[in-house]
KEKE-3310 file (N, C-alpha, C; in steps of 0.2 Angstrom, whole numbers, plus 5000, padded with zeros to 4 digits):
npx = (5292:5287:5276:5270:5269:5280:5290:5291:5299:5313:5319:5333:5341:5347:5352:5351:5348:5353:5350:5354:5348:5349:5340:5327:5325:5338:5328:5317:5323:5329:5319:5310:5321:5320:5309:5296:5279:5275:5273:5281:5283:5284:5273:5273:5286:5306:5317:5325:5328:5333:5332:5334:5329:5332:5324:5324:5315:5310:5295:5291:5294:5302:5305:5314:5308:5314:5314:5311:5296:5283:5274:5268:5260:5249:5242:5233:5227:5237:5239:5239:5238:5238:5241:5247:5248:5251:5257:5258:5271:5269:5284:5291:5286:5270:5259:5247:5236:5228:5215:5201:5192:5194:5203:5217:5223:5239:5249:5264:5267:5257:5246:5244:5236:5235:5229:5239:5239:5229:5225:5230:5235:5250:5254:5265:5265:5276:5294:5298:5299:5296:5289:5288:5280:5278:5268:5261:5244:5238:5243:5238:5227:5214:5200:5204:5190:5184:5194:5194:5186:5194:5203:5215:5214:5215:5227:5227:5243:5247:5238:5235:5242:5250:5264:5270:5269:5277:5288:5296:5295:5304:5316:5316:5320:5335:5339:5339:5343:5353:5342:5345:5345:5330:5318:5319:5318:5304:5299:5301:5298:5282:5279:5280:5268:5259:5258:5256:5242:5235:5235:5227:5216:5212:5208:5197:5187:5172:5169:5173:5167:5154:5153:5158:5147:5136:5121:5122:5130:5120:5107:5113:5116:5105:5098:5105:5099:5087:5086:5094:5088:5083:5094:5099:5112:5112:5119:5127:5138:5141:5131:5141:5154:5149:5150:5161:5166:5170:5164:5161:5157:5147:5139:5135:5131:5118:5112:5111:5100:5090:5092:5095:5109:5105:5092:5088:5089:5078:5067:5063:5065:5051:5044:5039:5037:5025:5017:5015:5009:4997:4992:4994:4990:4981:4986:4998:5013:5018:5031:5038:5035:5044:5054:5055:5061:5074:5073:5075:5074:5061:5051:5062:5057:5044:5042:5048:5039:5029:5034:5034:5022:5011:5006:5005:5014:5003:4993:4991:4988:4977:4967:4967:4962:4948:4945:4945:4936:4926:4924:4919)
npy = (5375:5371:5363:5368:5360:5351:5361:5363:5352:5352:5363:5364:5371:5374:5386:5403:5409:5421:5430:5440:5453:5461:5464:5460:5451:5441:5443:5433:5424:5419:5421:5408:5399:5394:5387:5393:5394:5405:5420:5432:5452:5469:5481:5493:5490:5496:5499:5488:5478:5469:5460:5444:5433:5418:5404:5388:5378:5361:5358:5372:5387:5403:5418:5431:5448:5462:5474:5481:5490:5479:5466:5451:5435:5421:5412:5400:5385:5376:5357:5349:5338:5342:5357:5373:5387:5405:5417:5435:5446:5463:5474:5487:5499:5498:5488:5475:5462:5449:5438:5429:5438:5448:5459:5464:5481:5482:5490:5495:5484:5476:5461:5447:5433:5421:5407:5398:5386:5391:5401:5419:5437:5448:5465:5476:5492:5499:5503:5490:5480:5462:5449:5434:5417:5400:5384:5369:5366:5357:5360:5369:5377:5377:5372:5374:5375:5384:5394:5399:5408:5418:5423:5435:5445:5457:5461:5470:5474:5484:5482:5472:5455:5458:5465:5457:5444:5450:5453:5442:5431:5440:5436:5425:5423:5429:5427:5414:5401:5386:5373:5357:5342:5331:5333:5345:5355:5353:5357:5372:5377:5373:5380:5393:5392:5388:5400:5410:5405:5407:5421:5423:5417:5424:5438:5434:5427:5426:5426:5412:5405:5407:5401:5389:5383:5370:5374:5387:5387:5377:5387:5399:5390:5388:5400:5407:5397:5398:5412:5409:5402:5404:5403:5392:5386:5384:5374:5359:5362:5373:5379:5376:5382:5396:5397:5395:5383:5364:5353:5341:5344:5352:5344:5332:5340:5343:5330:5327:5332:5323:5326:5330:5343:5344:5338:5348:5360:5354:5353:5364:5372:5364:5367:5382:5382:5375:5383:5393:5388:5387:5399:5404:5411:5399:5402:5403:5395:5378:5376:5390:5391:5381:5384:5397:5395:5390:5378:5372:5363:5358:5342:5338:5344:5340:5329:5327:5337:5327:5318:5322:5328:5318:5323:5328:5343:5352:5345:5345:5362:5362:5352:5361:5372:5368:5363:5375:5383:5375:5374:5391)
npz = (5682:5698:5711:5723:5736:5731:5731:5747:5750:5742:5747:5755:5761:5779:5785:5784:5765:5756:5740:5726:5713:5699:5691:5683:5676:5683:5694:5693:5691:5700:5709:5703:5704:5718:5719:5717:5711:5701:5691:5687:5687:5680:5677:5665:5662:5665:5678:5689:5702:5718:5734:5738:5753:5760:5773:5778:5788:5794:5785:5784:5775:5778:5770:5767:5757:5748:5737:5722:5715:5709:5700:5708:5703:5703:5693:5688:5695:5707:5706:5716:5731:5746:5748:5752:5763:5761:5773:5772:5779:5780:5782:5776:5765:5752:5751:5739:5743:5735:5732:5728:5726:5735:5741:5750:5758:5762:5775:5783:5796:5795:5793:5780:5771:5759:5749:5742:5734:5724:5714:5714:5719:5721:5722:5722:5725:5725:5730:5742:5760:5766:5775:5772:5775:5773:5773:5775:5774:5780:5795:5802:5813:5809:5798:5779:5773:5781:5783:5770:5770:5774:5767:5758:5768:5776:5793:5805:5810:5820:5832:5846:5845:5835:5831:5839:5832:5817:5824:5829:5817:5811:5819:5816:5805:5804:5815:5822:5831:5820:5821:5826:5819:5812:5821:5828:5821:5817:5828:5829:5817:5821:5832:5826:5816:5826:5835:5822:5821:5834:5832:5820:5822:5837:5831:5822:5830:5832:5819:5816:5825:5818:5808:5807:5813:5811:5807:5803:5789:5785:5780:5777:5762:5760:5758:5747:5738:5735:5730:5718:5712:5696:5689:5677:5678:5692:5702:5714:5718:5711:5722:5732:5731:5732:5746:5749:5752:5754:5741:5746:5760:5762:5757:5766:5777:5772:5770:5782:5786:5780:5767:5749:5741:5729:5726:5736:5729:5715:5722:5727:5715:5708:5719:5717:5701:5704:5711:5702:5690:5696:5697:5688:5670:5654:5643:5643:5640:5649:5647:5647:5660:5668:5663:5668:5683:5682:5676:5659:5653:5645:5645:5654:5664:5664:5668:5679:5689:5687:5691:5707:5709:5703:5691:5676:5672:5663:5664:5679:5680:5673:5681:5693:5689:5684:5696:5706:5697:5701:5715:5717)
capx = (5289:5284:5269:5268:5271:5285:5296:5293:5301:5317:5322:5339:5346:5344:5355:5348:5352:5353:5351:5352:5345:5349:5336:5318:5327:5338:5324:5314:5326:5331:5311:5309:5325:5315:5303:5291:5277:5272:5274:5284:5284:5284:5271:5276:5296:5308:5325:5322:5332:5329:5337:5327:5334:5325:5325:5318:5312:5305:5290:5289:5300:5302:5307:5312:5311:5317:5312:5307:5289:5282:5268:5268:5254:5247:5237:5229:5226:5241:5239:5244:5233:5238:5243:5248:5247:5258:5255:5265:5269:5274:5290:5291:5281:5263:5256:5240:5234:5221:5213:5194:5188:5195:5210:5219:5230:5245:5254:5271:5265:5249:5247:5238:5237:5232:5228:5246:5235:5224:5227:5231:5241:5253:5254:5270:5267:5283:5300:5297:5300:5289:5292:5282:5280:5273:5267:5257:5240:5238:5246:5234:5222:5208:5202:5203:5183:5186:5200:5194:5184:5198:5209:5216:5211:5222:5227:5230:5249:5247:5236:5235:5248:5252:5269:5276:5272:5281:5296:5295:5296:5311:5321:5317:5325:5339:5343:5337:5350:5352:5339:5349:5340:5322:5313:5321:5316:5298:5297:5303:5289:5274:5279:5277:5262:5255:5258:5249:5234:5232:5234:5222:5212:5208:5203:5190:5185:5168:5167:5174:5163:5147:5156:5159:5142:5130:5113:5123:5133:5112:5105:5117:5117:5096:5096:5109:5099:5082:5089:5096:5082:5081:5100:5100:5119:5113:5121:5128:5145:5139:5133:5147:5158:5147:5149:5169:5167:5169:5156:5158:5156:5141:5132:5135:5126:5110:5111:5109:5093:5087:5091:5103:5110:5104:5086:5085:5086:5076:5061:5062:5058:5046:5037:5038:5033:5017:5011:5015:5005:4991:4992:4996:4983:4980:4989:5005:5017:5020:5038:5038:5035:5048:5061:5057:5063:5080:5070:5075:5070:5053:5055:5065:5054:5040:5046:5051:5036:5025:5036:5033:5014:5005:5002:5011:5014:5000:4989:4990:4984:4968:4965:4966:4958:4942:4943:4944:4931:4918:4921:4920)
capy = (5377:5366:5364:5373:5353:5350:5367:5364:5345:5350:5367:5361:5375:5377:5393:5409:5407:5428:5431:5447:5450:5469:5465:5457:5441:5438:5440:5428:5418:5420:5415:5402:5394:5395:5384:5397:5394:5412:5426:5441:5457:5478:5482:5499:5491:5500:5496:5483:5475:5464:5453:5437:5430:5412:5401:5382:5373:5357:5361:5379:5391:5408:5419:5443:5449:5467:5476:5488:5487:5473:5461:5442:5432:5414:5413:5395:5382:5370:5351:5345:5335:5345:5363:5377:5396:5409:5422:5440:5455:5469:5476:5493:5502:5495:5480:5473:5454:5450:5433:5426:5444:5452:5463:5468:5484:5482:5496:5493:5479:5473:5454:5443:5428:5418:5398:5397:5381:5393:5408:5427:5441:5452:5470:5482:5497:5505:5499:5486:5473:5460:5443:5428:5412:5397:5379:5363:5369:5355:5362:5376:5375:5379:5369:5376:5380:5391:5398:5400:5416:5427:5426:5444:5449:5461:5460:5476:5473:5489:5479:5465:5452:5458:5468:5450:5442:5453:5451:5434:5431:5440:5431:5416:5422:5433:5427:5409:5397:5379:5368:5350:5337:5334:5336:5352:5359:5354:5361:5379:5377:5372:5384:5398:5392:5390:5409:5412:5401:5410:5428:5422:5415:5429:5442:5432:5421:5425:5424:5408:5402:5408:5397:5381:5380:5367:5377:5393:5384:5375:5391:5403:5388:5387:5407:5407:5392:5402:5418:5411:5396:5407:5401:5384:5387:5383:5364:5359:5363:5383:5381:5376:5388:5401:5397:5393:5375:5359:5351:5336:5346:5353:5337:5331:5345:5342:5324:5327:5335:5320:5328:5332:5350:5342:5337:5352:5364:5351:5352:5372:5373:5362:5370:5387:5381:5372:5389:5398:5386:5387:5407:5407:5409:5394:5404:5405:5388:5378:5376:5395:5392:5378:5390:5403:5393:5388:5371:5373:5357:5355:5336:5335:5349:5337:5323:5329:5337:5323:5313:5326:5328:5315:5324:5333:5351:5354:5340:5349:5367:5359:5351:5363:5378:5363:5363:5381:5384:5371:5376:5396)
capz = (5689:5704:5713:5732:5740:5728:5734:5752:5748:5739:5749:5758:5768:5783:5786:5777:5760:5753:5733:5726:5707:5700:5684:5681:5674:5687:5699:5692:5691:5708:5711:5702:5709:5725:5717:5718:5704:5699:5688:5692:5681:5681:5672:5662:5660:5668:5682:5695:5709:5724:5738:5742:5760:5763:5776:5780:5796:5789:5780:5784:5773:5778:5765:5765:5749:5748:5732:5720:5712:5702:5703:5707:5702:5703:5687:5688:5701:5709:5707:5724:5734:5751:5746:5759:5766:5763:5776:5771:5784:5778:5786:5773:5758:5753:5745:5739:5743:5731:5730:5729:5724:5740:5740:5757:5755:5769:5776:5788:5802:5791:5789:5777:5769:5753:5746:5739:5729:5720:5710:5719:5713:5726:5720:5725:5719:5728:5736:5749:5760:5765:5775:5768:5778:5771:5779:5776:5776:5786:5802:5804:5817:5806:5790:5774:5772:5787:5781:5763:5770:5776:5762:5756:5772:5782:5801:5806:5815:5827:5837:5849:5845:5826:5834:5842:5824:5814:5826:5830:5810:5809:5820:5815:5798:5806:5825:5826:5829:5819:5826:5824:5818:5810:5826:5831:5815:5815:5835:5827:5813:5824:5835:5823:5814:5833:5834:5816:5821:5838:5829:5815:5829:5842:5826:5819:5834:5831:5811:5815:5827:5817:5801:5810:5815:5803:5806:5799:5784:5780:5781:5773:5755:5758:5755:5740:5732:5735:5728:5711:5706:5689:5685:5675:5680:5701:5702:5720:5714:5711:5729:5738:5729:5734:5752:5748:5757:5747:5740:5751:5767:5759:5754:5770:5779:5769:5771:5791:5785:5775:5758:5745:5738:5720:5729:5739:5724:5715:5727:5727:5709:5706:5721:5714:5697:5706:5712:5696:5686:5699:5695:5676:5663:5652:5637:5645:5639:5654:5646:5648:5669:5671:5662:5675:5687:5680:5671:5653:5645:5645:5645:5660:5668:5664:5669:5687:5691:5688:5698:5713:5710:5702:5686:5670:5673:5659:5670:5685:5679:5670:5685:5698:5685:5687:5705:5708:5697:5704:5721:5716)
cpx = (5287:5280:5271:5273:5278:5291:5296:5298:5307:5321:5326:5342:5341:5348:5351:5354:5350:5353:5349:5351:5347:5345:5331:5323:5331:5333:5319:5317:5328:5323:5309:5316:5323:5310:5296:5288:5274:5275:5273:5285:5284:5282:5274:5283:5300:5314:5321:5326:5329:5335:5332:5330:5327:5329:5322:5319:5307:5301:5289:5295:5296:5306:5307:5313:5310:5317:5309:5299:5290:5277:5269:5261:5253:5241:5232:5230:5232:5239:5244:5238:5234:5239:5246:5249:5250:5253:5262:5263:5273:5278:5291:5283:5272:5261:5248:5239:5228:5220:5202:5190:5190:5202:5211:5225:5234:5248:5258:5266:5259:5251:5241:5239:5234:5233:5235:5246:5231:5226:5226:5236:5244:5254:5258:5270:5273:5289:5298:5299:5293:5292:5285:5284:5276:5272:5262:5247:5236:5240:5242:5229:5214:5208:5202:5196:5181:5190:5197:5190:5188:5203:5209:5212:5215:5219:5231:5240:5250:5242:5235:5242:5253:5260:5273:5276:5277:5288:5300:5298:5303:5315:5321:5324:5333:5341:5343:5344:5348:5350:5344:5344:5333:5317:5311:5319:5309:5297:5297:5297:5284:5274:5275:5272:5257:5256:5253:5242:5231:5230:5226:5213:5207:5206:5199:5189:5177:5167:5167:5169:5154:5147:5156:5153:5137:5124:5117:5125:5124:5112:5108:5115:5110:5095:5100:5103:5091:5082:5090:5095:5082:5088:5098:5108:5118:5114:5123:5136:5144:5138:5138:5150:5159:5148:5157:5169:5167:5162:5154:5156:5147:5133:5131:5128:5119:5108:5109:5103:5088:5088:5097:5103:5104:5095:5084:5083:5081:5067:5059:5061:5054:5040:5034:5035:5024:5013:5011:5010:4997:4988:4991:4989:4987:4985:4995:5008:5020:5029:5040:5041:5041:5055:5063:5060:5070:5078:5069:5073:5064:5052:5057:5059:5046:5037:5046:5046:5031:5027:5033:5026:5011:5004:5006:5010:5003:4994:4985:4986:4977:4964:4964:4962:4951:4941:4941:4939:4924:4917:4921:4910)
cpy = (5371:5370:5366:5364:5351:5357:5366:5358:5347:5357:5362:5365:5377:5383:5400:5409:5416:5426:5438:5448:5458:5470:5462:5450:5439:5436:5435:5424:5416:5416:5410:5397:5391:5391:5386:5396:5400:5416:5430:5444:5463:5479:5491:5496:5495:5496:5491:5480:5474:5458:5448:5433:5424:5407:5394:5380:5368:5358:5367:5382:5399:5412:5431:5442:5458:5470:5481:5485:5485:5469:5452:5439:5425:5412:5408:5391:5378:5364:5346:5342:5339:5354:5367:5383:5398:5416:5428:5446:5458:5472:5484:5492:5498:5491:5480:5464:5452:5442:5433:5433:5448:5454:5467:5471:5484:5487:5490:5487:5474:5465:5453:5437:5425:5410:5400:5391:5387:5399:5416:5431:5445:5459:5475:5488:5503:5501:5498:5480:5470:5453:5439:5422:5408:5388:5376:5367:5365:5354:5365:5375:5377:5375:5373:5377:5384:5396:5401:5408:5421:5426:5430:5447:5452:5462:5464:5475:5480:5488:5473:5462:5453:5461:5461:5444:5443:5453:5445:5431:5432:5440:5429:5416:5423:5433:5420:5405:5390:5376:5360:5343:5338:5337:5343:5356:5358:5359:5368:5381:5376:5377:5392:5396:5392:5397:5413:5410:5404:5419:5428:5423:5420:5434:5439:5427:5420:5425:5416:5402:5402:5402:5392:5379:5378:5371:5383:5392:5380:5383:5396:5398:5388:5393:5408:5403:5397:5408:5416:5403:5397:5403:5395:5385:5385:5375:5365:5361:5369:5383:5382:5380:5393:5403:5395:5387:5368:5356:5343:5339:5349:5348:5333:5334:5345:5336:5323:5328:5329:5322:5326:5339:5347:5344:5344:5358:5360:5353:5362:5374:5371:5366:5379:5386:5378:5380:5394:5395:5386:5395:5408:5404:5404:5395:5403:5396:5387:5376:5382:5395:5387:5383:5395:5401:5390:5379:5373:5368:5354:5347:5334:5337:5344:5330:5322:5330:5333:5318:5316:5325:5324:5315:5327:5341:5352:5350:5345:5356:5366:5357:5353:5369:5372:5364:5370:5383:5382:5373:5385:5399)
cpz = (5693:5706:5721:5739:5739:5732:5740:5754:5747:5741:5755:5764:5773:5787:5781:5771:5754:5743:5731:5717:5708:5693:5688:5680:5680:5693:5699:5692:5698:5711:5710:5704:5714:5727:5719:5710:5703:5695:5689:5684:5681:5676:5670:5659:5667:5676:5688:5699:5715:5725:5739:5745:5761:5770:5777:5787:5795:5786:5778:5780:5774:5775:5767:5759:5754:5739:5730:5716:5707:5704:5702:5706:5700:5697:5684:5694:5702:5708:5711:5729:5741:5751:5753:5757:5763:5765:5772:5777:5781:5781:5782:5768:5759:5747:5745:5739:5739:5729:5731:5731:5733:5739:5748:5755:5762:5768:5782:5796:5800:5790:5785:5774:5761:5754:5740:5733:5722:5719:5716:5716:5722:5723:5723:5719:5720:5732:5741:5752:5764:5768:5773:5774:5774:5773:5775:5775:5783:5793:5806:5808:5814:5798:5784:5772:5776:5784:5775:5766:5773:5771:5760:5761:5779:5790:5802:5813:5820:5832:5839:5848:5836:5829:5834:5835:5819:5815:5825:5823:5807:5813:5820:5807:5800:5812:5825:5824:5823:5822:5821:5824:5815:5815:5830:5826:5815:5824:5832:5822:5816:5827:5831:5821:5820:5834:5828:5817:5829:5835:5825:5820:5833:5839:5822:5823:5834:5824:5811:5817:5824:5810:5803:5811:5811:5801:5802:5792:5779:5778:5776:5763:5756:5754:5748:5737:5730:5732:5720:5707:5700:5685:5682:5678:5690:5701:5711:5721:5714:5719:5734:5735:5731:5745:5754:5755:5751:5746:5744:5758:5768:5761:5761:5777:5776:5771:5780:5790:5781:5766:5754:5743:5733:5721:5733:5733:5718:5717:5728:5721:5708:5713:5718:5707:5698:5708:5705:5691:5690:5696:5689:5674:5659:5645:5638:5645:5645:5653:5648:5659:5672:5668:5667:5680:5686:5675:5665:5647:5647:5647:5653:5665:5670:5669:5678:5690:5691:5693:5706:5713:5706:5696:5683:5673:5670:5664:5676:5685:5676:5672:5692:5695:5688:5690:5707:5705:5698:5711:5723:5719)
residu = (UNK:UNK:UNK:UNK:UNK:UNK:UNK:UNK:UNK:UNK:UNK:UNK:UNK:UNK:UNK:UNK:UNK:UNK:UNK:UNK:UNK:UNK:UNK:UNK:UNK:UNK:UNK:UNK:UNK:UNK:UNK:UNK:UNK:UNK:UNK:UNK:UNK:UNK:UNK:UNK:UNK:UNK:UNK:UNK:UNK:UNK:UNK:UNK:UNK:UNK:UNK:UNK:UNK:UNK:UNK:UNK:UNK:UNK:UNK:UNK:UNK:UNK:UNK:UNK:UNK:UNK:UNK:UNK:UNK:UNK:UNK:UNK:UNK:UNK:UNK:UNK:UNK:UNK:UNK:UNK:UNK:UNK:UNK:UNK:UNK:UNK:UNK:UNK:UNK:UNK:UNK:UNK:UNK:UNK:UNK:UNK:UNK:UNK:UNK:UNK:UNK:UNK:UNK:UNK:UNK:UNK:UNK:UNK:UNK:UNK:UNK:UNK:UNK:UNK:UNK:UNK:UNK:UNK:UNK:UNK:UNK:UNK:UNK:UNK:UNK:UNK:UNK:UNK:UNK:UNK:UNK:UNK:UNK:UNK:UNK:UNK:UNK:UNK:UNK:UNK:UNK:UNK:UNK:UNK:UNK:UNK:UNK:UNK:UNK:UNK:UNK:UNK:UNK:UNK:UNK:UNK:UNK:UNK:UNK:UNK:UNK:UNK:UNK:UNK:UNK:UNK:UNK:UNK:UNK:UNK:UNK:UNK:UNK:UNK:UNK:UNK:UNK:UNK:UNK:UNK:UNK:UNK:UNK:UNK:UNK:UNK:UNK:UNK:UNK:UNK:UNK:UNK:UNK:UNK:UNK:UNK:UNK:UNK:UNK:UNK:UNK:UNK:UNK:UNK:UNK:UNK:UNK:UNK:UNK:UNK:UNK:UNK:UNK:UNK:UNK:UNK:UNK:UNK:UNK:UNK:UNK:UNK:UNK:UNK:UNK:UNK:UNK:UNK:UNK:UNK:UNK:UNK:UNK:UNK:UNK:UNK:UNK:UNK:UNK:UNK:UNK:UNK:UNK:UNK:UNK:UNK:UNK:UNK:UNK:UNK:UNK:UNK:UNK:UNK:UNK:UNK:UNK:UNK:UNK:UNK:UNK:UNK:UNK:UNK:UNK:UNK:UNK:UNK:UNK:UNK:UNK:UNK:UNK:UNK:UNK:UNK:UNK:UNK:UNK:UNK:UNK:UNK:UNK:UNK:UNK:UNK:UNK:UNK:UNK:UNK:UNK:UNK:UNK:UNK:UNK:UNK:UNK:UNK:UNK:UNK:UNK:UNK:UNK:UNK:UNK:UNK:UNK:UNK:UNK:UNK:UNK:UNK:UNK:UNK:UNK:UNK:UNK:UNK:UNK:UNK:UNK:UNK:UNK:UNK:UNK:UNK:UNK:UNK)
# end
């Protein structure tokens, strides 16, 4: 199997190139021809047949599949430094899009998309067609930490511009002339991914603009970090995950603040610990109260807090128990 970068690289035709499969093995075979890296199957067993019409236009390849049910699935991550999309509309029956814990069920005009880099499964569970596009992700008017929150997320095509995508689509497959030459080939490609990235666009114009903006990207990883101080498992790596941006876009964002992720959660346990041992009876092990906070080795927890305030954990509470009872 090839990786996503690889198939857009070594598909050749620029005519539609029809393949029709009247099993399971031919059609994987037909798929992975395609240099498609997934895994197709029909859970239960049972008869299968399918035509798969592709088309190129430099980087973009536009692909009908026409089938009976069976599921495709991306099982681990691609190793490609750039990756790319694959949007699908559905043209008949109904699909399921399922990536990054969201599932979009599409009926006839529905679109959606997935990270064609990172694992997703596609789910027919009835005769269907389905056009796929897929592109650079580099092309897209929007970065990938944007993009990451609408994956498996359906765009109802009975409204707005969904009708002249679905069209548009299939004539690129099924009407467009030969564009001659490489230029004329990418003009045909921009174009459509221009078309995808305005649809994209005008149905989440505001999620996008609440996403792009830094105060909401701090804000949103402050509340996550605040929330799950107790994990030893909260690294800056688990934040940005949770926020599906990379962890350089992240780190970046703190540092405008003067911080770091690391530092910021850091600074948010040791302050919860300082008021827990101000609170805590003298019984209570202060390796117990750095635990509570995700600070599991006593040692480290020691260690840190003295840096922050001065004094050992154990220090600190024997020194403000004093205070508090001299000025009582």
């Amino acid at each position: 199997m090839q990786d996503d970068g690889r198939e857009l690289e070594t598909t050749a035709a620029l005519a539609p190139a029809t393949v029709v499969a009247g099993n399971l093995e031919e059609w994987r075979g037909a798929v992975h021809a395609d240099h498609l890296p997934v895994v197709v199957d029909v859970p239960g067993g049972g008869a299968f047949s399918g035509t798969l019409t592709a088309r190129r236009f430099d980087e973009l390849v536009v692909r009908e599949f026409e089938a009976r049910p069976h599921v495709v699935a991306q099982t681990s991550p691609l190793l490609t430094d750039e990756g790319c999309y694959k949007f699908g509309v559905q043209l008949d029956g109904y699909s399921l899009f399922c990536q990054d814990g969201r599932e979009a069920a599409l009926t006839p005009g529905d679109l959606a998309f997935c990270d064609a880099t990172r694992p997703y499964e596609l789910v027919f569970r009835e005769t269907f067609r389905m056009l796929t596009v897929m592109f650079p992700k580099a092309w897209f008017s929007f970065g990938p930490d944007t993009m990451a929150h609408f994956t498996a997320t359906r765009f109802s095509g009975r409204q707005g511009a969904g009708p002249l995508v679905a069209k548009t689509l299939w004539d690129v497959v099924h009407h467009a002339a030969d564009p001659h030459g490489r230029q004329a080939q990418r003009e045909v490609a921009r174009t459509v991914v221009g078309l995808l990235s305005g649809y994209v666009g005008a149905h989440c114009a505001d999620e996008i603009a609440t996403l792009t903006a830094p105060e909401t990207l701090f804000s949103r990883a402050t509340e996550f970090i605040a929330t799950h101080l107790a994990d030893p498992q909260l690294t800056p790596a688990a934040v940005a995950r949770s926020q599906h941006v990379s962890l350089r876009l992240l780190q970046r964002e703190f540092a405008a603040r003067s911080t770091s992720v690391a530092g910021w959660i850091r600074e948010q346990r040791l302050t919860r610990c300082r008021r827990d041992l101000e609170r805590s009876d003298a019984r209570v092990p202060v390796g117990e109260v750095g635990a509570r906070w995700g600070l599991i080795d006593a040692g480290t927890f020691s260690k840190a807090f003295k840096a922050a305030y001065g004094a050992s954990p154990r220090e600190y509470r024997l020194v403000h128990r004093a205070t508090a009872q001299h000025t009582a």
